[in-house]
Backbone atoms as SQL, in Angstrom:
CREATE TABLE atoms (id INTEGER PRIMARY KEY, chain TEXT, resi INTEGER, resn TEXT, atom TEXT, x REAL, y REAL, z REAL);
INSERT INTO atoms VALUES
  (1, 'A', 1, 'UNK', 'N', 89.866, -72.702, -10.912),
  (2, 'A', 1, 'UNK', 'CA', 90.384, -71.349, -11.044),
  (3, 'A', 1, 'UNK', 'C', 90.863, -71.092, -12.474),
  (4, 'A', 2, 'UNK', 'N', 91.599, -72.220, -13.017),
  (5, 'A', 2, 'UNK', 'CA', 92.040, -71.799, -14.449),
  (6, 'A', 2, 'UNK', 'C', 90.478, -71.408, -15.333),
  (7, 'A', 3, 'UNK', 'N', 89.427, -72.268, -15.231),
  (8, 'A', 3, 'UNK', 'CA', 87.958, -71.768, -15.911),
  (9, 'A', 3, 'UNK', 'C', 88.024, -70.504, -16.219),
  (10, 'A', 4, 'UNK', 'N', 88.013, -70.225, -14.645),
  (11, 'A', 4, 'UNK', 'CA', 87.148, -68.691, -14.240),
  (12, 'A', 4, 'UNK', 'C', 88.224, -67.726, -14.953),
  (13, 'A', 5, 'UNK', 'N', 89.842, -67.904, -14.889),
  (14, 'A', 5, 'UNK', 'CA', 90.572, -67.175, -15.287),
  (15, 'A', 5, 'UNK', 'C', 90.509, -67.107, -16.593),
  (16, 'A', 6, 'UNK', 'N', 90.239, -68.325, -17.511),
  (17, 'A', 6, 'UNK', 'CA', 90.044, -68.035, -19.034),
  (18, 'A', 6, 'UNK', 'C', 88.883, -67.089, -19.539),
  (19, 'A', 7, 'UNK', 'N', 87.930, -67.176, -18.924),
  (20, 'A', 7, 'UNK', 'CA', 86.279, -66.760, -18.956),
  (21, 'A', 7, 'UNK', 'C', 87.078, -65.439, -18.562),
  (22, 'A', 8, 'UNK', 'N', 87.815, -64.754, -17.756),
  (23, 'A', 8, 'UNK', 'CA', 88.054, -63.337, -17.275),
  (24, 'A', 8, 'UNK', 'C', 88.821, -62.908, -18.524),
  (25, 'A', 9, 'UNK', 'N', 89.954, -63.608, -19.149),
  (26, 'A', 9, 'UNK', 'CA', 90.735, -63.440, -19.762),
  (27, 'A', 9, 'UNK', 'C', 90.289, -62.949, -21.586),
  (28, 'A', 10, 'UNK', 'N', 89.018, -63.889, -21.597),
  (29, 'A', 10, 'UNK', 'CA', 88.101, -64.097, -22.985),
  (30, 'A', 10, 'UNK', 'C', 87.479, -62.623, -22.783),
  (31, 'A', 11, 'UNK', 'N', 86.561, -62.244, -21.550),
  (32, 'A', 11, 'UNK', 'CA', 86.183, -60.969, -21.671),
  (33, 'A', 11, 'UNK', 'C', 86.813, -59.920, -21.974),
  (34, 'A', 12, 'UNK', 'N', 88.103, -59.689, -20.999),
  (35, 'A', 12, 'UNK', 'CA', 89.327, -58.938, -21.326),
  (36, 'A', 12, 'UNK', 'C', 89.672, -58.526, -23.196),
  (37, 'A', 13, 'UNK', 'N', 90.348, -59.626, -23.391),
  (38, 'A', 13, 'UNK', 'CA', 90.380, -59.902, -24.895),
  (39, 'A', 13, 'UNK', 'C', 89.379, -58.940, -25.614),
  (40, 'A', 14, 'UNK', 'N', 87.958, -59.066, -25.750),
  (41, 'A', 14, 'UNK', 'CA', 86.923, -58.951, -26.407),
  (42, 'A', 14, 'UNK', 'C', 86.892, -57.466, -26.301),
  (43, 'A', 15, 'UNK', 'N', 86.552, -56.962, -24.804),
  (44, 'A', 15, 'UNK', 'CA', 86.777, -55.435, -24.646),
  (45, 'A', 15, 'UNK', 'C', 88.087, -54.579, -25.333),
  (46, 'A', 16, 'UNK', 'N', 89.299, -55.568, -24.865),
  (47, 'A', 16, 'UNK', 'CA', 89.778, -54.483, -25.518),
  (48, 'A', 16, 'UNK', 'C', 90.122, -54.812, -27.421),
  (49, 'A', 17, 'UNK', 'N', 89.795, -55.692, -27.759),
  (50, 'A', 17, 'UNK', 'CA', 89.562, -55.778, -29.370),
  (51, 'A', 17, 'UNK', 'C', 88.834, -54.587, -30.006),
  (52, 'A', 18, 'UNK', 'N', 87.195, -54.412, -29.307),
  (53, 'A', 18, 'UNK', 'CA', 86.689, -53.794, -29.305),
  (54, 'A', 18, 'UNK', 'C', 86.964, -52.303, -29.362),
  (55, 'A', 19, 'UNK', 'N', 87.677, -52.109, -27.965),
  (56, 'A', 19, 'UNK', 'CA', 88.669, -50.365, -27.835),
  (57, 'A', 19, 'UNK', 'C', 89.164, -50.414, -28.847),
  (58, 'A', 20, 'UNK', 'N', 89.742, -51.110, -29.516),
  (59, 'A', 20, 'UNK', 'CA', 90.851, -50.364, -30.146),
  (60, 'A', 20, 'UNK', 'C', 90.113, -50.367, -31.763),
  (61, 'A', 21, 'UNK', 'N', 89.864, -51.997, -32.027),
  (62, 'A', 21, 'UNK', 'CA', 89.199, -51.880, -33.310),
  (63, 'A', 21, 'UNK', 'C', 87.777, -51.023, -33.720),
  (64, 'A', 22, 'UNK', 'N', 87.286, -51.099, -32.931),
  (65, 'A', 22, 'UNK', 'CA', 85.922, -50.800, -32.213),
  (66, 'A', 22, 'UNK', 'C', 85.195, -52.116, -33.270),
  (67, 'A', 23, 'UNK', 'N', 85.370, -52.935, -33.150),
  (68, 'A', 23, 'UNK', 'CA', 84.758, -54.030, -33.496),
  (69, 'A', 23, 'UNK', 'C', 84.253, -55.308, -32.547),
  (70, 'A', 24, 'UNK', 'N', 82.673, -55.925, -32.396),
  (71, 'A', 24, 'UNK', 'CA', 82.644, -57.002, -31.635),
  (72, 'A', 24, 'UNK', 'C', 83.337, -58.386, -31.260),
  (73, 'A', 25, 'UNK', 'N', 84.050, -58.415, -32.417),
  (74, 'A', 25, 'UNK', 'CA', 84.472, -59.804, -32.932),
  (75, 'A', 25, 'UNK', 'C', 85.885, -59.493, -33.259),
  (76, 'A', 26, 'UNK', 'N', 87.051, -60.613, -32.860),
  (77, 'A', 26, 'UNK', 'CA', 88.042, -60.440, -33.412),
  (78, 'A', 26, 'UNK', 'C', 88.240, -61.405, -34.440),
  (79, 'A', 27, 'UNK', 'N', 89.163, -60.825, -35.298),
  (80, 'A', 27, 'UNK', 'CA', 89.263, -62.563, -36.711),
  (81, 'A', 27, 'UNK', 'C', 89.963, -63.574, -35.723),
  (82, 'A', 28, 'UNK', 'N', 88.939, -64.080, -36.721),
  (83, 'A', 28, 'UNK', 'CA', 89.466, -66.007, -36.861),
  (84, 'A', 28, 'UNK', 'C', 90.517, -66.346, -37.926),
  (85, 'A', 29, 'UNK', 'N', 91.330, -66.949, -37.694),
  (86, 'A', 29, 'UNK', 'CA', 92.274, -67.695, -38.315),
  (87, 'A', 29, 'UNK', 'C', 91.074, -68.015, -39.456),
  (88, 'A', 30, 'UNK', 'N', 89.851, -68.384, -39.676),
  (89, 'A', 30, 'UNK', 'CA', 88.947, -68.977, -41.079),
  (90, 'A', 30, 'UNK', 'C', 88.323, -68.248, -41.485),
  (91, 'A', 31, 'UNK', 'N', 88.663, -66.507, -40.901),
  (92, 'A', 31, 'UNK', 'CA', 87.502, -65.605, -41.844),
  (93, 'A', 31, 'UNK', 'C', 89.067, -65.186, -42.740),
  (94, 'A', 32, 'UNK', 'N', 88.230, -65.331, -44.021),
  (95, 'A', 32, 'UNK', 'CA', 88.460, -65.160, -45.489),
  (96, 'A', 32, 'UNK', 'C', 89.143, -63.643, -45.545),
  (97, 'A', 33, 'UNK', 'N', 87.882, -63.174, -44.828),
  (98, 'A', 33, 'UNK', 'CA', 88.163, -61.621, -45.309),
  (99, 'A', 33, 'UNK', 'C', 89.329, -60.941, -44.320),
  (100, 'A', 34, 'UNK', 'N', 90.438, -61.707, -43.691),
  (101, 'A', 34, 'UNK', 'CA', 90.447, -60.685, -42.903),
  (102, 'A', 34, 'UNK', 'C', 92.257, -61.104, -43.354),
  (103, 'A', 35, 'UNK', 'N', 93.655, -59.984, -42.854),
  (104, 'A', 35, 'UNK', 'CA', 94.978, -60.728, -43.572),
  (105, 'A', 35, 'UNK', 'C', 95.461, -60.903, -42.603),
  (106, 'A', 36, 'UNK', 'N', 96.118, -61.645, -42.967),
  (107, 'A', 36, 'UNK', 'CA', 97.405, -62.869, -42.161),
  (108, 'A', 36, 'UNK', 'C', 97.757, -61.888, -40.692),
  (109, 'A', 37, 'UNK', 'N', 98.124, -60.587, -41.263),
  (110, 'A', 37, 'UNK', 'CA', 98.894, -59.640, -39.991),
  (111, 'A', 37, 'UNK', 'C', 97.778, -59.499, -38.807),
  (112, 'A', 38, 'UNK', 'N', 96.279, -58.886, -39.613),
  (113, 'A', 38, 'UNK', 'CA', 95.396, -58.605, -38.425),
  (114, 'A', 38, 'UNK', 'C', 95.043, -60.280, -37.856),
  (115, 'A', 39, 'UNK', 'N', 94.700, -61.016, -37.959),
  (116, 'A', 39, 'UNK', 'CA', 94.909, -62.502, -37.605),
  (117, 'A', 39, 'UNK', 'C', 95.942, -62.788, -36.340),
  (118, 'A', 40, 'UNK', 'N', 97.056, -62.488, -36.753),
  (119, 'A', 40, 'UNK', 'CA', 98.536, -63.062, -35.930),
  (120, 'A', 40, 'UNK', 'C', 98.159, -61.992, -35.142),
  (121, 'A', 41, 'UNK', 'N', 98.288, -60.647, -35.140),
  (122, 'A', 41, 'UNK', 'CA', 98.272, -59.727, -34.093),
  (123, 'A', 41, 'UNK', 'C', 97.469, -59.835, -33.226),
  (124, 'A', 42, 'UNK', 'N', 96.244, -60.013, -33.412),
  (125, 'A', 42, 'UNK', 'CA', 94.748, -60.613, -33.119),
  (126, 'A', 42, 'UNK', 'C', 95.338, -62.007, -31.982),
  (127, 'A', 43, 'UNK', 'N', 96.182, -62.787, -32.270),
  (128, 'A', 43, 'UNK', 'CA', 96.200, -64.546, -31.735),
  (129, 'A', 43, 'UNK', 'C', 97.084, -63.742, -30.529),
  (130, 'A', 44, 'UNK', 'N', 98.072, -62.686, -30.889),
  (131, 'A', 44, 'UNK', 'CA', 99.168, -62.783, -29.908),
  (132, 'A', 44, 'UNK', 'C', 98.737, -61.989, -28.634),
  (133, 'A', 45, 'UNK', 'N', 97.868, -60.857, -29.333),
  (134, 'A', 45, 'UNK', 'CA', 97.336, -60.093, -28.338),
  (135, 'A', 45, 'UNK', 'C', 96.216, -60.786, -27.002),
  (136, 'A', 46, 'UNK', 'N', 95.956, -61.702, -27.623),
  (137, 'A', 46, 'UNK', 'CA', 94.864, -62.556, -27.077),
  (138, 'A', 46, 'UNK', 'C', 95.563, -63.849, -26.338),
  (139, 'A', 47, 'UNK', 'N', 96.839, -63.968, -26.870),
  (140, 'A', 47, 'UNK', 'CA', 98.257, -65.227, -25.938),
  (141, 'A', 47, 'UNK', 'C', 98.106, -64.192, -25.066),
  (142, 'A', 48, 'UNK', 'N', 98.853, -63.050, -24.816),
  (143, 'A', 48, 'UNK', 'CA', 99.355, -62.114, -23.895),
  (144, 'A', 48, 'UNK', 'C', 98.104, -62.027, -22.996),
  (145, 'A', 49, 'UNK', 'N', 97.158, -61.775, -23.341),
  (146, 'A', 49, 'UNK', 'CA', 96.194, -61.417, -22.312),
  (147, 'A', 49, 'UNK', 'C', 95.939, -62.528, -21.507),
  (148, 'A', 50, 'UNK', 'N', 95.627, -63.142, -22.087),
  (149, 'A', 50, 'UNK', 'CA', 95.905, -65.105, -21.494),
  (150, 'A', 50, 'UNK', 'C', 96.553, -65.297, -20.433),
  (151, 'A', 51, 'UNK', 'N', 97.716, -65.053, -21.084),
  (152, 'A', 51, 'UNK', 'CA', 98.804, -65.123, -20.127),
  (153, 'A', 51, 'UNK', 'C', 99.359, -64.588, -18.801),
  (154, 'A', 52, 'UNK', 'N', 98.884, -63.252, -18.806),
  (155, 'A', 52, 'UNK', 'CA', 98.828, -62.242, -17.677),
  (156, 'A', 52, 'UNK', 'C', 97.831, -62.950, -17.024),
  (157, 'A', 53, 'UNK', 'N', 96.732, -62.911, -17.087),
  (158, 'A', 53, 'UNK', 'CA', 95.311, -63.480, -16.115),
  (159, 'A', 53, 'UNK', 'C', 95.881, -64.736, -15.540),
  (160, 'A', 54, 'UNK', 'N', 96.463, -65.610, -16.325),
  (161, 'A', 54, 'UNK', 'CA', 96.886, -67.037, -15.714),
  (162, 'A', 54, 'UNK', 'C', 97.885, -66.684, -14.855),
  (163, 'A', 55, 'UNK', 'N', 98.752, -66.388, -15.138),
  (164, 'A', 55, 'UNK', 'CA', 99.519, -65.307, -13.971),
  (165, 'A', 55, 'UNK', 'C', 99.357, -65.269, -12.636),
  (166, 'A', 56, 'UNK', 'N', 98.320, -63.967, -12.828),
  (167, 'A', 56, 'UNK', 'CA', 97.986, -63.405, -11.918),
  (168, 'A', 56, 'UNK', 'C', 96.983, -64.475, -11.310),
  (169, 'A', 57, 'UNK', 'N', 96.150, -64.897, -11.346),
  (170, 'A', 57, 'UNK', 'CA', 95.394, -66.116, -11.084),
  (171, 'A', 57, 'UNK', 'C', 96.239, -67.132, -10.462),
  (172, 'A', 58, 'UNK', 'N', 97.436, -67.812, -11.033),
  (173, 'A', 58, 'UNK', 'CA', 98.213, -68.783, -10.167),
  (174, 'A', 58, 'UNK', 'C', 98.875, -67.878, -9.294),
  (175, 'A', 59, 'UNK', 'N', 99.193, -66.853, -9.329),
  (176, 'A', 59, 'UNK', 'CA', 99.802, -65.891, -8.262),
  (177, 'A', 59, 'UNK', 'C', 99.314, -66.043, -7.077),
  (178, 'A', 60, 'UNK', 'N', 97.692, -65.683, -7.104),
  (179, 'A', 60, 'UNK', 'CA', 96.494, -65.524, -6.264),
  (180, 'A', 60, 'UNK', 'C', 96.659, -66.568, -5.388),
  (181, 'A', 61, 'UNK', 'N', 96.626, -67.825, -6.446),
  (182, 'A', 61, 'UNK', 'CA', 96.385, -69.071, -5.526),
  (183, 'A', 61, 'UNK', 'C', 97.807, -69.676, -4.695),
  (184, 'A', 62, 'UNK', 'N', 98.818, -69.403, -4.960),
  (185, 'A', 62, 'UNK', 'CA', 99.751, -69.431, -4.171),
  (186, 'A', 62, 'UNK', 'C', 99.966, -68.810, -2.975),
  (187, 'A', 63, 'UNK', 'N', 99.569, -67.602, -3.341),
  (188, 'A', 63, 'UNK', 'CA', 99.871, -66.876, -1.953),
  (189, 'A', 63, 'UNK', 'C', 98.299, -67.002, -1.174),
  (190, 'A', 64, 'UNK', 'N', 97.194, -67.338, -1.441),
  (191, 'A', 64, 'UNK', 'CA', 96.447, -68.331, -0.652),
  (192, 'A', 64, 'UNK', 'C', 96.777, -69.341, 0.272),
  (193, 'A', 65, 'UNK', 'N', 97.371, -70.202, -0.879),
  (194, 'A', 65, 'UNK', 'CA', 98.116, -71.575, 0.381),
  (195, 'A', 65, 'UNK', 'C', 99.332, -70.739, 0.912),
  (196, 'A', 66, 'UNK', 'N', 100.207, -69.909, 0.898),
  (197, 'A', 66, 'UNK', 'CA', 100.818, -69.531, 1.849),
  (198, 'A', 66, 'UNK', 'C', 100.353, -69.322, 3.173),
  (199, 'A', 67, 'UNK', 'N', 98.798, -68.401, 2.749),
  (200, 'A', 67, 'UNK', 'CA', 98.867, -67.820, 3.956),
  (201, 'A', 67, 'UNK', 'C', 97.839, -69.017, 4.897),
  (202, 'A', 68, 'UNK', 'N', 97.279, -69.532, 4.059),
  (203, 'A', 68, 'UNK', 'CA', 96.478, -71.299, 4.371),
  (204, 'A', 68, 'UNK', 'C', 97.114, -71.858, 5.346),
  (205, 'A', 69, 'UNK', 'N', 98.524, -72.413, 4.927),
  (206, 'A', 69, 'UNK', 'CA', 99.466, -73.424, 5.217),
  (207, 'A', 69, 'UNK', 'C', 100.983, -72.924, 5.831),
  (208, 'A', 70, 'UNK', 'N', 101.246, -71.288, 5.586),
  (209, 'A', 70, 'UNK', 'CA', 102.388, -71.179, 6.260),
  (210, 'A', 70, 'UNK', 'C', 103.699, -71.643, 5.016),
  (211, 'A', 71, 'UNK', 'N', 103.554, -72.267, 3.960),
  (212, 'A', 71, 'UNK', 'CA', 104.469, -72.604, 3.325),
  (213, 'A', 71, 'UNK', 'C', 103.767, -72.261, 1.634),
  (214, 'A', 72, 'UNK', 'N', 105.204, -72.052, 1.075),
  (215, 'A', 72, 'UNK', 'CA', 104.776, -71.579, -0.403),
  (216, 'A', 72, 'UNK', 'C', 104.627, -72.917, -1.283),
  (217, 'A', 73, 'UNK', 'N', 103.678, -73.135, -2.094),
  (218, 'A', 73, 'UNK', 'CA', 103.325, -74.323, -3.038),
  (219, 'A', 73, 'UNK', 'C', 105.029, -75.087, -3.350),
  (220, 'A', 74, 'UNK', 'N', 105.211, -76.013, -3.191),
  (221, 'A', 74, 'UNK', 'CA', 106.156, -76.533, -3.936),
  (222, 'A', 74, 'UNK', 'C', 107.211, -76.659, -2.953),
  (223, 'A', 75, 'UNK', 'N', 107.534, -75.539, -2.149),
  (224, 'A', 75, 'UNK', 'CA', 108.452, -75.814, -1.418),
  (225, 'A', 75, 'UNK', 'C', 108.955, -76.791, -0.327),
  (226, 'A', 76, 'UNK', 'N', 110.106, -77.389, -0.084),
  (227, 'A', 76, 'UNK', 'CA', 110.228, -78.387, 1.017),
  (228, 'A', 76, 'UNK', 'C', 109.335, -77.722, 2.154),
  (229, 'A', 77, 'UNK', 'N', 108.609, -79.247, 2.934),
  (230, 'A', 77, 'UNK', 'CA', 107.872, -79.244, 4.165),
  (231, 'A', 77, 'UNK', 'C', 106.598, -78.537, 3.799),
  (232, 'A', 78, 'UNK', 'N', 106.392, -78.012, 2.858),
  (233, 'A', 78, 'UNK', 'CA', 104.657, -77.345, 2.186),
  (234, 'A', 78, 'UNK', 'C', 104.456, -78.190, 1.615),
  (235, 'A', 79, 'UNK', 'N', 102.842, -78.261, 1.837),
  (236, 'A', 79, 'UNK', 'CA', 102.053, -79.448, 0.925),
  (237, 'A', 79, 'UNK', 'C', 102.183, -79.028, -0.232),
  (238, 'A', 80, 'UNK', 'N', 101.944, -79.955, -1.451),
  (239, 'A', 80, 'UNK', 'CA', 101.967, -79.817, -2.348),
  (240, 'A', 80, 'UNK', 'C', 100.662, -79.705, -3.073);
């Protein structure tokens, strides 16, 4: 599930780079041409999006085994 969620998360990213920059590609930390700010803004926007999908993705799978198993991940007497 984490795969599939990065692969969702990478598309995400790309589209909306795209919206806004209207560009295919976002910088790399090694393109030359591009400055420090669009770079960092570029890394964080792309943490955040990350981050939400993983989220929501471990969200998913929890309340799966809830409804699987009757008990929430982690908790006493639920499998782990």
């Amino acid at each position: 599930m984490g795969w599939a969620g990065g692969m969702v998360a990478g598309k995400v990213f790309r589209a909306a780079w795209k919206a806004v920059r209207h560009e295919d590609d976002a910088p790399d930390a090694l393109d030359r041409d591009r400055g420090w700010a669009e770079i960092v803004i570029a890394a964080a926007v792309q943490g955040a999006i990350l981050a939400a999908v993983r989220s929501a993705v471990d969200r998913s799978g929890a309340k799966a085994v809830e409804r699987a198993t009757g008990a929430w991940p982690g908790e006493a007497g639920g499998r782990n």
